[in-house]
C-alpha positions as CSV (number, residue, x, y, z in Angstrom):
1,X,-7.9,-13.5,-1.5
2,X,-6.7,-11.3,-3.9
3,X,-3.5,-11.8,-6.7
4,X,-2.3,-8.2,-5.2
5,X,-0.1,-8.3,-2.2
6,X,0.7,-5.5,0.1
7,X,4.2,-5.4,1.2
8,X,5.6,-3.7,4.1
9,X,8.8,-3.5,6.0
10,X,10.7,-2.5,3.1
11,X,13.9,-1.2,3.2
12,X,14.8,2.3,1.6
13,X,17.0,0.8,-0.8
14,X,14.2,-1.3,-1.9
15,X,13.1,-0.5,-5.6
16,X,10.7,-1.5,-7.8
17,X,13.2,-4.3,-9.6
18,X,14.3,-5.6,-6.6
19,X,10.8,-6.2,-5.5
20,X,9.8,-8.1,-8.3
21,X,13.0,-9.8,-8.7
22,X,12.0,-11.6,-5.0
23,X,8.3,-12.4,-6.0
24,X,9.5,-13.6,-9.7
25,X,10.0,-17.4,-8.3
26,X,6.3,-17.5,-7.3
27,X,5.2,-16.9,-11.0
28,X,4.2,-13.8,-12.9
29,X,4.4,-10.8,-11.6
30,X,2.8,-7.9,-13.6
31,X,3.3,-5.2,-11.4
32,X,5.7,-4.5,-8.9
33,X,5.5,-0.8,-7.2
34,X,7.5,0.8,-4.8
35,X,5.7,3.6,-2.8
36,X,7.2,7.4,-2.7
37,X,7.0,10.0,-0.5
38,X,5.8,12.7,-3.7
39,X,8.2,15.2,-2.0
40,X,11.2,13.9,-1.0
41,X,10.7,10.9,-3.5
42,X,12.1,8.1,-0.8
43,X,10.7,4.9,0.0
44,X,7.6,5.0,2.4
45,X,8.5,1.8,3.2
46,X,5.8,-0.1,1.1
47,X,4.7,-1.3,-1.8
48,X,2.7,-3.6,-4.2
49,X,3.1,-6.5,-6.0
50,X,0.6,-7.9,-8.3
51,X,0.8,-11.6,-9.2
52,X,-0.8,-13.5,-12.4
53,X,-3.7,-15.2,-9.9
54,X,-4.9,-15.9,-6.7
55,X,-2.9,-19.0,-6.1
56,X,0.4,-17.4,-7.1
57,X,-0.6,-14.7,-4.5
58,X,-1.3,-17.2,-1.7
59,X,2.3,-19.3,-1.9
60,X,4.4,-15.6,-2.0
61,X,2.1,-14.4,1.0
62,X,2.9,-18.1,2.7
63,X,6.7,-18.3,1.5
64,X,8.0,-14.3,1.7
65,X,6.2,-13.1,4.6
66,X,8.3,-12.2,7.7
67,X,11.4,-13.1,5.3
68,X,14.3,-11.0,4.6
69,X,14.6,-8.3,1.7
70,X,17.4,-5.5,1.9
71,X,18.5,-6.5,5.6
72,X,14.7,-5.9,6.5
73,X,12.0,-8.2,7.7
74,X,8.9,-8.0,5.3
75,X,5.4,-8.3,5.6
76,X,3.1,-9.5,3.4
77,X,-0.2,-10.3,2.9
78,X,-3.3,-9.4,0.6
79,X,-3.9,-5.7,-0.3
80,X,-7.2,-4.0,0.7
81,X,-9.1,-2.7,-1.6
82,X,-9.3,1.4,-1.2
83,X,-12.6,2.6,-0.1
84,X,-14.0,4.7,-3.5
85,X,-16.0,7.1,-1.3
86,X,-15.7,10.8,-0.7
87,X,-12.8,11.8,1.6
88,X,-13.1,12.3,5.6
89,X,-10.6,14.7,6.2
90,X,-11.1,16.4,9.5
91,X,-9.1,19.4,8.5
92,X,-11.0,20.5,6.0
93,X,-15.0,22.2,5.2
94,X,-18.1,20.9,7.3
95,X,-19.6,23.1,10.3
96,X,-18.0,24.6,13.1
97,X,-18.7,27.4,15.0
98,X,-19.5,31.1,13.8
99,X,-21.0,32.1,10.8
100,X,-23.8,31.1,8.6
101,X,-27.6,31.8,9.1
102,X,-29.4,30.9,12.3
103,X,-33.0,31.0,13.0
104,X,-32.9,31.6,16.1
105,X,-31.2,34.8,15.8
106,X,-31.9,38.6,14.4
């Protein structure tokens, strides 16, 4: 397990204070973030907290998860690590028909 947490469930009123001000009994808590939509700047819901070690990390995930934060039941547990490779967006370049040289043609 990891010392960062992935928290869900939260509430809109939710900031980044108030989420490190329910992880703080657990021990230290180095980063506590709050994830925004980038264009209306609300809550996704979401966020991060990032505890001093791994056994910090394990007694918040045991004691907080399916708790109470704003009036909203949270979910934690360990955050994934994101996947470094290029993106697979199926919206955008790669093949499809039309265009482009074909051997098989004049």
């Amino acid at each position: 397990m990891s010392n960062k947490l992935f928290v869900g469930g939260l509430s809109w009123d939710t900031n980044d204070v108030g989420l490190k001000e329910a992880f703080a009994s657990f021990g230290t808590v180095h980063e506590a973030k709050v994830i925004l939509d980038r264009e209306t700047g609300r809550s996704r819901g979401f966020g991060f907290v990032t505890l001093n070690d791994v056994a910090e990390a394990e007694a918040a995930t045991a004691a907080m998860d399916g708790t109470m934060l704003d009036g909203r039941t949270i979910r934690v547990n360990a955050a994934q690590e994101r996947s470094r490779g290029p993106r697979r967006d199926n919206n955008r370049g790669g093949g499809g028909g039309g265009g482009g040289y074909r051997g098989d043609r004049w």
